[in-house]
C-alpha positions as CSV (number, residue, x, y, z in Angstrom):
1,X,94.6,94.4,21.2
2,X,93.1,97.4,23.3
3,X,95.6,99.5,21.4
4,X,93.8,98.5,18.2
5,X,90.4,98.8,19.7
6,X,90.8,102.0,20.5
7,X,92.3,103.1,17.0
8,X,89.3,101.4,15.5
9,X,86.6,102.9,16.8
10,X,84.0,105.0,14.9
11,X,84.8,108.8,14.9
12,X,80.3,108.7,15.8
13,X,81.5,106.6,19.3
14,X,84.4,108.8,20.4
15,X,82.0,111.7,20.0
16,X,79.4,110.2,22.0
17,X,81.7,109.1,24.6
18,X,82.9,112.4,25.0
19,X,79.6,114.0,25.5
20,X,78.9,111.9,28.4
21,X,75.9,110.3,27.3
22,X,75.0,106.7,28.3
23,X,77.4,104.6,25.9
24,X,75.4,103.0,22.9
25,X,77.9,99.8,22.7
26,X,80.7,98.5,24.5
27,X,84.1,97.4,23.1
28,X,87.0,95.3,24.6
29,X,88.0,99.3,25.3
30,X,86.1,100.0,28.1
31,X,87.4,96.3,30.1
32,X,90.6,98.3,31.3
33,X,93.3,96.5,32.2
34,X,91.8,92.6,33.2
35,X,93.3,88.7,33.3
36,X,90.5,86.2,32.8
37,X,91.1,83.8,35.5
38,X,92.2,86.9,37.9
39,X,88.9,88.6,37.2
40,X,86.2,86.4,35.4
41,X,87.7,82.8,35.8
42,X,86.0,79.1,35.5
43,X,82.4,78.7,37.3
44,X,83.0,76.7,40.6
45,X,86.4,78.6,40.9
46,X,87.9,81.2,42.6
47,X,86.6,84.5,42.6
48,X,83.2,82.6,41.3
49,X,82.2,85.7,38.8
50,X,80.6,82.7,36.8
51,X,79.1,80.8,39.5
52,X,79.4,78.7,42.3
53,X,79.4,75.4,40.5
54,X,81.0,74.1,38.0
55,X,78.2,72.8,36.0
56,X,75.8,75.4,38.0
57,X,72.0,74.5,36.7
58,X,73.4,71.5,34.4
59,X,74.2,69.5,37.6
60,X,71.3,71.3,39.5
61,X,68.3,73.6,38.9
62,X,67.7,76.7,41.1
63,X,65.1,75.5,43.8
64,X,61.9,77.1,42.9
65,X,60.4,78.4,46.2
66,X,57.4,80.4,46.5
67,X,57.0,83.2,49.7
68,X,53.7,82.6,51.1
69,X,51.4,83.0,54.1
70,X,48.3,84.4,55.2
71,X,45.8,84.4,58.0
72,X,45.9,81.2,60.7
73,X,48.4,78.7,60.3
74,X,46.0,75.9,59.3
75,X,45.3,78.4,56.0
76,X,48.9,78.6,55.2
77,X,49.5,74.8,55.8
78,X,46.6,74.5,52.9
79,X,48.5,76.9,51.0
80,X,51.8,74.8,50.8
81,X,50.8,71.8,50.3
82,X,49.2,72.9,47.4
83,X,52.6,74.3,46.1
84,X,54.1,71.0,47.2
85,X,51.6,69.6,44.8
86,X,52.3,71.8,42.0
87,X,56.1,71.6,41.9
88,X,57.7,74.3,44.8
89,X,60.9,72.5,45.8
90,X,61.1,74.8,48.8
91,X,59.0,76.6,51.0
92,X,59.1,80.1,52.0
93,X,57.5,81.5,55.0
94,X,55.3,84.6,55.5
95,X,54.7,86.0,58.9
96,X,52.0,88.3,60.1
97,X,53.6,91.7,61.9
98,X,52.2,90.8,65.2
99,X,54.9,88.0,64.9
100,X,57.4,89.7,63.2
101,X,57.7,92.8,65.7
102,X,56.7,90.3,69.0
103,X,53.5,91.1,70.1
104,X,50.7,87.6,70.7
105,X,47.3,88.0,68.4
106,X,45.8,89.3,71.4
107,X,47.8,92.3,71.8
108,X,46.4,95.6,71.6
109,X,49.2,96.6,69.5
110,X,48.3,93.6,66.9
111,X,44.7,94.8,66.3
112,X,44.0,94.6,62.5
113,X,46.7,92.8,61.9
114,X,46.7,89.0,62.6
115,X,47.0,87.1,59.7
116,X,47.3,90.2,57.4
117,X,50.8,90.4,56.0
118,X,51.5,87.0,56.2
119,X,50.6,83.9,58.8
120,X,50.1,84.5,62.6
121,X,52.0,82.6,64.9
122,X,51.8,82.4,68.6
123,X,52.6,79.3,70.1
124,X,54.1,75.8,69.3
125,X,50.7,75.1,68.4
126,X,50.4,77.1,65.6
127,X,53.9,75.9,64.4
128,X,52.7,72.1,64.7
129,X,49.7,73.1,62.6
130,X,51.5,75.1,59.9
131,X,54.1,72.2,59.2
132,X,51.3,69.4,59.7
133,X,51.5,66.4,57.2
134,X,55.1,68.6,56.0
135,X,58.2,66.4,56.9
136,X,61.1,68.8,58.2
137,X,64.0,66.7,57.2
138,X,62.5,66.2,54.1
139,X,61.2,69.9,52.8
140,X,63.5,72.8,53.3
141,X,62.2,75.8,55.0
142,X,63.2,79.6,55.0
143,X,61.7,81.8,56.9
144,X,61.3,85.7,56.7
145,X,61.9,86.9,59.9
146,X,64.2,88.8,61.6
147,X,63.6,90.4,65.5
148,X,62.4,87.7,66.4
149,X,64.3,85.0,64.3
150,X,65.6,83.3,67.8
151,X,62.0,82.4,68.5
152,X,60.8,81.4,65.7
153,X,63.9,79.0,64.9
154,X,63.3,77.2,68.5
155,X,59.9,76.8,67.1
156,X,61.2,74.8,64.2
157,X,63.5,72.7,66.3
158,X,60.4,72.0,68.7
159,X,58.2,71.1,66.0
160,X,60.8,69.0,64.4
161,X,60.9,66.9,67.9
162,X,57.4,66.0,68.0
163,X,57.0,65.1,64.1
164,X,60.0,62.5,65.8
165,X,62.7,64.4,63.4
166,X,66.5,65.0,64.4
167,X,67.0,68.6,64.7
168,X,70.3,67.6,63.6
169,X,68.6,66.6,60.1
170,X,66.0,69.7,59.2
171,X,67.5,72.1,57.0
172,X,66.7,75.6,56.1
173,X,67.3,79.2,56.9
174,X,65.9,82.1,59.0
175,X,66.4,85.4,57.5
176,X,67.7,86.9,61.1
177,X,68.8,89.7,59.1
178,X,68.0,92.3,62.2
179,X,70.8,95.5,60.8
180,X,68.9,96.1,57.6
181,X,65.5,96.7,59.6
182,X,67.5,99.6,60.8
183,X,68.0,101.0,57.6
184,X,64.9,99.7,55.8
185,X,62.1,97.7,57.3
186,X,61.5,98.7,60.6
187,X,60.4,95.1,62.0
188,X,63.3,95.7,64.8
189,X,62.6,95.2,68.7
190,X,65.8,96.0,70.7
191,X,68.7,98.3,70.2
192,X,71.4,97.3,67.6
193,X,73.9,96.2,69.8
194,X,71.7,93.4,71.7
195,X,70.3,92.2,68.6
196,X,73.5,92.0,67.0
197,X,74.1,89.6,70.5
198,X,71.0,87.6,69.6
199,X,72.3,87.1,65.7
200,X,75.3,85.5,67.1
201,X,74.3,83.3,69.4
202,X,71.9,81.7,66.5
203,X,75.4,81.5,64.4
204,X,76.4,80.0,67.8
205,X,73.9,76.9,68.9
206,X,73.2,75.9,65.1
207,X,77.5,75.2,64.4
208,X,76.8,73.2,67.7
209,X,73.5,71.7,66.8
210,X,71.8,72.5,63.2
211,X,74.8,71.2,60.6
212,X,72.3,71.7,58.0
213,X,70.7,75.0,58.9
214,X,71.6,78.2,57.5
215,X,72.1,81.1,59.9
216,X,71.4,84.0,58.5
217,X,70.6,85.1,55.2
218,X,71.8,88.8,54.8
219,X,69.3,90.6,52.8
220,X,69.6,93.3,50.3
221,X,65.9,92.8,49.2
222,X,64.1,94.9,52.0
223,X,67.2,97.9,51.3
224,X,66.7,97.7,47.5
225,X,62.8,98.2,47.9
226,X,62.7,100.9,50.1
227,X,64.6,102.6,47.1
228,X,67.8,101.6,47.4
229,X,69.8,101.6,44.1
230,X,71.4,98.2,43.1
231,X,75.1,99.1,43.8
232,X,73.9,100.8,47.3
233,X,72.0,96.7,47.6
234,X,75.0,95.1,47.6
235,X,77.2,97.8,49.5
236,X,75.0,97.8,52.5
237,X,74.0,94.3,52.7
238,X,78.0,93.2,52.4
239,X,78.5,96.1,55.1
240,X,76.4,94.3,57.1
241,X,77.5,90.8,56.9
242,X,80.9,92.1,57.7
243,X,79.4,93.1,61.0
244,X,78.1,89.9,61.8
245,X,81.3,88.4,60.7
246,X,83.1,90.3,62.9
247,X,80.8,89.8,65.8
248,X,81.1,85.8,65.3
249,X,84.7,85.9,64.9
250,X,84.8,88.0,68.4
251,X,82.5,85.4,70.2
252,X,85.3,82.9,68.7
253,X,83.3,81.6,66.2
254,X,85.6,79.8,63.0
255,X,85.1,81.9,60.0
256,X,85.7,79.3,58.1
257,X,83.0,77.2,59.1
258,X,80.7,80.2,59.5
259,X,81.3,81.2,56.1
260,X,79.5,78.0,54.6
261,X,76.4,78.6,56.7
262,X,76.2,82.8,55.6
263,X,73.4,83.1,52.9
264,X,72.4,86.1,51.0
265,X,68.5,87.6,49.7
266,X,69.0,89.9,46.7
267,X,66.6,91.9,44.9
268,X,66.1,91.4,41.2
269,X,64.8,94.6,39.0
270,X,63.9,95.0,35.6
271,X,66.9,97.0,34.2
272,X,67.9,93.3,33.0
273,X,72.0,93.8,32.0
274,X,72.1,95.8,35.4
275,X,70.4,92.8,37.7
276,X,73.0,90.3,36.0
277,X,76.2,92.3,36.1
278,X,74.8,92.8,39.7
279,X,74.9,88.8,40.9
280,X,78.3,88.5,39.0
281,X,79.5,91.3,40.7
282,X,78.1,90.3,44.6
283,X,79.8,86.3,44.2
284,X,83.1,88.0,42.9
285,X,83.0,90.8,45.7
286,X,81.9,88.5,48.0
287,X,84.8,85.9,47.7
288,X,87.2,88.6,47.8
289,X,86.1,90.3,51.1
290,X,86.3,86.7,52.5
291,X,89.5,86.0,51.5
292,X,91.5,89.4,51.6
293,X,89.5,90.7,54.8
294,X,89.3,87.7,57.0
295,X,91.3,85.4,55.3
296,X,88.8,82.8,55.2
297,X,90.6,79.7,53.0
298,X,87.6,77.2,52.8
299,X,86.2,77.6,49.3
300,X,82.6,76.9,50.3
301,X,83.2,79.7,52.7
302,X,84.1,82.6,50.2
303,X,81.4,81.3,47.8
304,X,77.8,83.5,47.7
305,X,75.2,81.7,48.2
306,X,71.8,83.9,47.6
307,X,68.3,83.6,46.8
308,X,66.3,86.0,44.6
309,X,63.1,87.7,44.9
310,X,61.1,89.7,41.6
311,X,61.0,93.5,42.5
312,X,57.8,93.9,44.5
313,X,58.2,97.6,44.3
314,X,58.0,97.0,40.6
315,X,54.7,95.9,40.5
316,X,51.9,98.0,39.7
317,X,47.8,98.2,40.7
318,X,47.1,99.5,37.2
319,X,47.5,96.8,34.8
320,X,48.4,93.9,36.8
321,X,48.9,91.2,34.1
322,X,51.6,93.5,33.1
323,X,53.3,92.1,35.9
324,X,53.5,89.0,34.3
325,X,56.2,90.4,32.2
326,X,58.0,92.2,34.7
327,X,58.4,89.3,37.0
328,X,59.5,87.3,33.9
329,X,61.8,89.4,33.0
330,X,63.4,89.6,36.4
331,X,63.3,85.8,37.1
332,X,65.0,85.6,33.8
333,X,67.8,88.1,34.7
334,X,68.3,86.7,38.4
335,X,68.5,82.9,36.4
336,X,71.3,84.0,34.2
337,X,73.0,85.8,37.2
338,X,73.4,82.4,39.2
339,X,70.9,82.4,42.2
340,X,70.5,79.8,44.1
341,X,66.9,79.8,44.4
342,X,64.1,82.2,43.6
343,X,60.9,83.1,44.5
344,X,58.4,85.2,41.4
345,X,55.6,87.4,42.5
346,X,52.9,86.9,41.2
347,X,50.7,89.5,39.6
348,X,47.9,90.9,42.2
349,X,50.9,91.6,45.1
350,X,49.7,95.0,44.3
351,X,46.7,94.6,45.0
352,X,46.3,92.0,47.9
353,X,48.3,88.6,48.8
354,X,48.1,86.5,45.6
355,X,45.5,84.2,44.9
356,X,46.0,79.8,44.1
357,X,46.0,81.0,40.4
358,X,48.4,83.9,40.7
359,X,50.9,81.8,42.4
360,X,50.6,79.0,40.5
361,X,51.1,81.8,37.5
362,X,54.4,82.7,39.4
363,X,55.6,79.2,39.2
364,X,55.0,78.4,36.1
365,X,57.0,81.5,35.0
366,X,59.8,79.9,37.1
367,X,59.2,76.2,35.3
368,X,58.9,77.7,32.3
369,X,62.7,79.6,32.3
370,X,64.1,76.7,33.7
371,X,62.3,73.9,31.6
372,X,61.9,75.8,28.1
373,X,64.2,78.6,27.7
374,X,67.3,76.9,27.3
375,X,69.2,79.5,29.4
376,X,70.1,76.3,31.9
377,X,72.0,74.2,29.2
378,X,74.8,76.6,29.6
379,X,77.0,78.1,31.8
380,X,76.9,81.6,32.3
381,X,76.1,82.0,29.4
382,X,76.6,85.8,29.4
383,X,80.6,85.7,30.4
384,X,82.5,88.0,27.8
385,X,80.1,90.1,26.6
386,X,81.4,93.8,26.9
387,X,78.4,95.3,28.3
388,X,77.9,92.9,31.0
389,X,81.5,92.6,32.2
390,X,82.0,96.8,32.4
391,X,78.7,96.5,34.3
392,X,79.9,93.9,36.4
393,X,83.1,95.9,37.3
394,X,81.6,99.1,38.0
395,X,78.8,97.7,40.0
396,X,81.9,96.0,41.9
397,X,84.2,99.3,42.0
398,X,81.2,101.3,43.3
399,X,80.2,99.0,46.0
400,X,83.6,98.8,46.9
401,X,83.6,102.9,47.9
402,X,80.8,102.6,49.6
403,X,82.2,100.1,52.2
404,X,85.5,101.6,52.5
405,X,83.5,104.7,53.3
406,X,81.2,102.7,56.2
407,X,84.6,101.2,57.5
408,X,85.6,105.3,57.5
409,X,82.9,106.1,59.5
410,X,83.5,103.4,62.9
411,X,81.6,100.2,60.7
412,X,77.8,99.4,59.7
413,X,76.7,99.9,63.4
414,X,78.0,103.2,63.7
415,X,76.1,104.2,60.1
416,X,73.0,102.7,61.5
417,X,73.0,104.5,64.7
418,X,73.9,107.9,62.7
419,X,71.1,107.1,60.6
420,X,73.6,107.7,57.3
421,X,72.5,104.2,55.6
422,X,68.7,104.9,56.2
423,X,69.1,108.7,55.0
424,X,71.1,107.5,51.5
425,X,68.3,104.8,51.0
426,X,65.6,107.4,51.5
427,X,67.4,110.2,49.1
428,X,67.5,106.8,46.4
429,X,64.0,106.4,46.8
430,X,62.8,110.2,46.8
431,X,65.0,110.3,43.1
432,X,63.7,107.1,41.9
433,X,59.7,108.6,42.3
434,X,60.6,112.0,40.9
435,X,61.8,110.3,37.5
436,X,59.0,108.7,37.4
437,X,56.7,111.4,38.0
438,X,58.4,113.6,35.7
439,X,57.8,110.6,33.0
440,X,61.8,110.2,32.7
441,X,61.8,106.6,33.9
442,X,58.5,105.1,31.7
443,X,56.1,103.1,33.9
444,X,53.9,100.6,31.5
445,X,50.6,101.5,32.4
446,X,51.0,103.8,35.1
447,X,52.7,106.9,33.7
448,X,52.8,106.1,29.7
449,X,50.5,103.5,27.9
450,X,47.6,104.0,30.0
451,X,44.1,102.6,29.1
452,X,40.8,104.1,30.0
453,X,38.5,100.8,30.9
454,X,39.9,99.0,34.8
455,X,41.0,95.9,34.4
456,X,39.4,93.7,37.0
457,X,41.0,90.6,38.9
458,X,39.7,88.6,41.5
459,X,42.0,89.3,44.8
460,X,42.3,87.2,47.7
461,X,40.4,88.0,50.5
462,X,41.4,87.6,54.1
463,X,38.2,86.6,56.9
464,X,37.9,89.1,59.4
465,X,37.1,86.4,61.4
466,X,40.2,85.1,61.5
467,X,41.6,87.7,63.9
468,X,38.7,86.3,67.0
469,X,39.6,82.9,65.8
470,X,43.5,83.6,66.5
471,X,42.7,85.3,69.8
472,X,40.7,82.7,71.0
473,X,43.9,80.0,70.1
474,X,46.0,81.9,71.9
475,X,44.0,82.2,75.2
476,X,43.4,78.5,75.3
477,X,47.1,77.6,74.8
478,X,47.8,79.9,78.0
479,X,44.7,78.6,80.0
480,X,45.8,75.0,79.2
481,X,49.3,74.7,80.2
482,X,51.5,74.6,83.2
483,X,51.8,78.3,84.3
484,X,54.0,77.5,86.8
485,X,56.7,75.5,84.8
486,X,56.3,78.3,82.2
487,X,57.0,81.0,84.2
488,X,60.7,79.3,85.1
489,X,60.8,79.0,81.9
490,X,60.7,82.5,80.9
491,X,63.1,83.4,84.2
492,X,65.9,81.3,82.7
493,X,65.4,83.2,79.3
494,X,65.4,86.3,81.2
495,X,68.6,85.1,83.1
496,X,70.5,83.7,80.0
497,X,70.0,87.6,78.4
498,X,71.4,88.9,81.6
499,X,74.3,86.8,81.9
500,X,75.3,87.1,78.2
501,X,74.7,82.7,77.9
502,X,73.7,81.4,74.4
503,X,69.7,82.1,74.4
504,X,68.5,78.9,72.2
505,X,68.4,76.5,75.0
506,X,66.1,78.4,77.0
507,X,64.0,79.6,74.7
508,X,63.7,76.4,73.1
509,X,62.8,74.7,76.6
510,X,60.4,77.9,76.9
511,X,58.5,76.9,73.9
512,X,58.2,73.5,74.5
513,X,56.3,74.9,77.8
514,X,54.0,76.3,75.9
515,X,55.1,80.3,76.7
516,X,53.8,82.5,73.6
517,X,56.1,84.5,71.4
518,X,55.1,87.5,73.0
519,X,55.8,86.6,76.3
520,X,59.3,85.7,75.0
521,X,59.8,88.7,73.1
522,X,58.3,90.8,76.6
523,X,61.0,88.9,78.3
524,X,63.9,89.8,76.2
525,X,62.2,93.3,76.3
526,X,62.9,93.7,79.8
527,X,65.9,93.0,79.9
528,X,67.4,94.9,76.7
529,X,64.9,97.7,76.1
530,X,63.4,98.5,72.9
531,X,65.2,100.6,70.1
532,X,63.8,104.1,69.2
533,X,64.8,105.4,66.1
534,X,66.2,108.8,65.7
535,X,63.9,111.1,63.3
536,X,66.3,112.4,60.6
537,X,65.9,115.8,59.6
């Protein structure tokens, strides 16, 4: 069959091909050498290129969350019920950078930022009031944080006691993601190695406690828009989840069981065929690294579980309805790769956090793919076409030589510390911008179709207020609580990080007493130090 292919191809095509140019169509040709079931196979089986399920959004649809979070917690509470109301399935939390780097609203260090990027939070108080009137064993919860991910999960447990919940029965996920914040975000605390400790005793106390509670998830989003390409996205977050495989597997952790609590946060862009080929290759990658590299035999356990995020780095302040499109277009090609859930921007995120009607615009785009399109009557519906397999396989074959070069190089720890995955990311990102400028890649709006007259759109505005209002919470919670059962709090958490004993227990009895998230994060700080990046030349 290839034989005849081949001998039937236009004398135009073979010329083309030879030149180098991007190829204008794709025959059975450029497969190579394949077997279906070894390399594509059935959805729900084994290596998953199709999907995780067998009947994926026939059975099930993708849950719809939508990130949000701004300014006090009693604002954000506000803010999801009335996504509850309007259809979210699953909540996705935002948090300030005070509370994402451990420093209280009243830190010097936090001035001008409380309640900027996303809500603050600084004490079981604020955690009470964001989920207020939101049942925990009822409403799944991820939340976007990662140095301290340990705190903020011991929040969630604490809340869930005084609602009268089960921990044992809230489900969600905390990002706890800390490597790529290396490489990418910056929102790190301590050096690699101690927050690589901290990762894994989370994997630790949830297999013992939290059945329903996913660990980590392992994100490629935050790499991919700092200007990572899409095969670097899924080199460098696999990369990285074999290091916290590794590190749970040397604590004694069962793979096998940790396997089916690993999640994944992807990135979806708007070269369409790339972003699909992308997911396909990630599950079929994915599975194989589990099975060949840590022989891990549970099928739930080799499958790749991910949510999707549109391409914030897509959107654009000119314009902004034209980000409409875009984030349809991604939601779209991150639908027909097989996510598990996904979150749309909305169309001011260039601007300023989104307004009630840009969100609601976001979900609607999500209801509207699932509900109209007719993409989730079928199955991969994609599978077999020549374009998106080849993709699928050289996304795969690429990644593939990146991560045999990382395991060259001592593992993801030693790249971080050599600052090689940041430097790649940044040389992505410095090509990606000068494509653009020279008008090579077209930007709608920005660099080609560009309109005279300013389109103006009402953005949300955040209370300057609400910084003094924080502060003021804050104080009272310290003035108002037992300072001396608080500080032995804090002296067992500071204990437990000496002594190398799961951190959880304390910190969860340490938030129960009332002690901040900063004085947590200080405590940890004393004992482990705080990470200072090298500057690359």
């Amino acid at each position: 069959m290839r034989g005849a292919a081949r001998a039937a191809l236009p004398d135009a095509y073979l010329r083309v091909r030879g030149a180098g140019m991007a190829k204008p169509v794709d025959t059975p040709v450029d497969l190579g050498a394949r077997e279906y079931v070894r390399d594509v196979g059935f959805p729900g089986a084994f290596p998953y290129t199709r999907g995780i399920h067998p009947t994926m959004y026939r059975g099930r649809l993708w849950t719809m969350r939508q990130y949000a979070g701004f300014g006090t917690a009693d604002e954000s509470n506000r803010r999801y019920r009335y996504l509850l109301a309007h259809g979210v399935t699953g909540l996705s939390v935002a948090f300030d950078l005070p509370t994402q780097i451990g420093y209280d609203s009243d830190h010097a260090l936090a001035a001008g930022e409380v309640g900027r990027a996303g809500v603050a939070i600084d004490s079981i108080e604020d955690m009470a009031q964001l989920f207020d009137g939101i049942p925990l064993d009822r409403v799944s919860t991820s939340m976007t944080i990662n140095a301290t991910a340990i705190i903020l999960l011991a929040l969630s447990v604490a809340v869930a006691k005084r609602q009268g919940v089960r921990p044992r029965a809230i489900s969600g996920t905390v990002q706890n993601d800390i490597l790529k914040e290396y490489a990418a975000r910056g929102t790190y605390i301590y050096p690699p190695r101690a927050s690589l400790r901290i990762v894994t005793d989370v994997f630790e106390y949830c297999e013992a406690e939290l059945p329903n509670w996913n660990t980590i998830s392992i994100s490629g989003y935050h790499m991919r828009e700092a200007g990572a390409t899409a095969v670097q996205e899924l080199a460098f977050t696999f990369a990285n989840a074999i290091a916290y495989v590794e590190a749970a597997r040397a604590r004694g952790l069962n793979v096998d069981a940790l396997g089916q609590r690993l999640s994944f946060f992807f990135a979806c862009h708007n070269d369409f065929l790339e972003e699909i080929a992308k997911f396909r290759a990630a599950r079929r990658l994915w599975a194989r690294l589990m099975r060949e590299r840590f022989n891990v035999t549970s099928a739930r356990a080799q499958q790749l579980r991910f949510h999707t995020q549109t391409a914030g780095s897509t959107l654009t302040a000119q314009q902004p309805d034209n980000n409409i499109v875009r984030v349809t277009i991604q939601a779209l090609a991150a639908a027909l790769g097989g996510t598990q859930s996904l979150h749309c921007n909305a169309r001011d995120e260039a601007l300023a956090l989104p307004t009630e009607e840009s969100a609601r615009i976001a979900l609607r785009t999500q209801q509207i793919i699932a509900h109209e399109s007719g993409i989730a009557n079928t199955v991969d519906p994609v599978a077999g076409a020549y374009t998106i397999e080849r993709r699928t396989d050289e996304i795969e074959r690429q990644a593939c030589a990146i991560i045999e070069r990382i395991d060259r190089l001592g593992g993801t720890l030693a790249a971080i510390e050599s600052g090689l995955v940041s430097r790649e990311i940044q040389e992505s990102a410095y090509a990606t911008q000068q494509a653009v400028e020279r008008g090579e890649t077209v930007v709608v709006g920005l660099n080609r179709f560009r309109t005279a007259e300013t389109m103006r759109l009402e953005v949300l505005a955040i209370d300057s207020e609400i910084e003094r209002k924080q502060i003021e919470r804050v104080r009272a919670v310290r003035a108002g609580r037992d300072q001396a059962a608080c500080r032995t709090v804090l002296e067992r958490v500071a204990a437990a990080a000496r002594d190398e004993s799961n951190l959880v227990p304390p910190i969860i009895a340490a938030v129960e007493a009332r002690a901040t998230l900063g004085e947590i994060a200080d405590t940890l700080r004393s004992v482990f130090g705080e990470y200072q990046q090298q500057v690359l030349d």
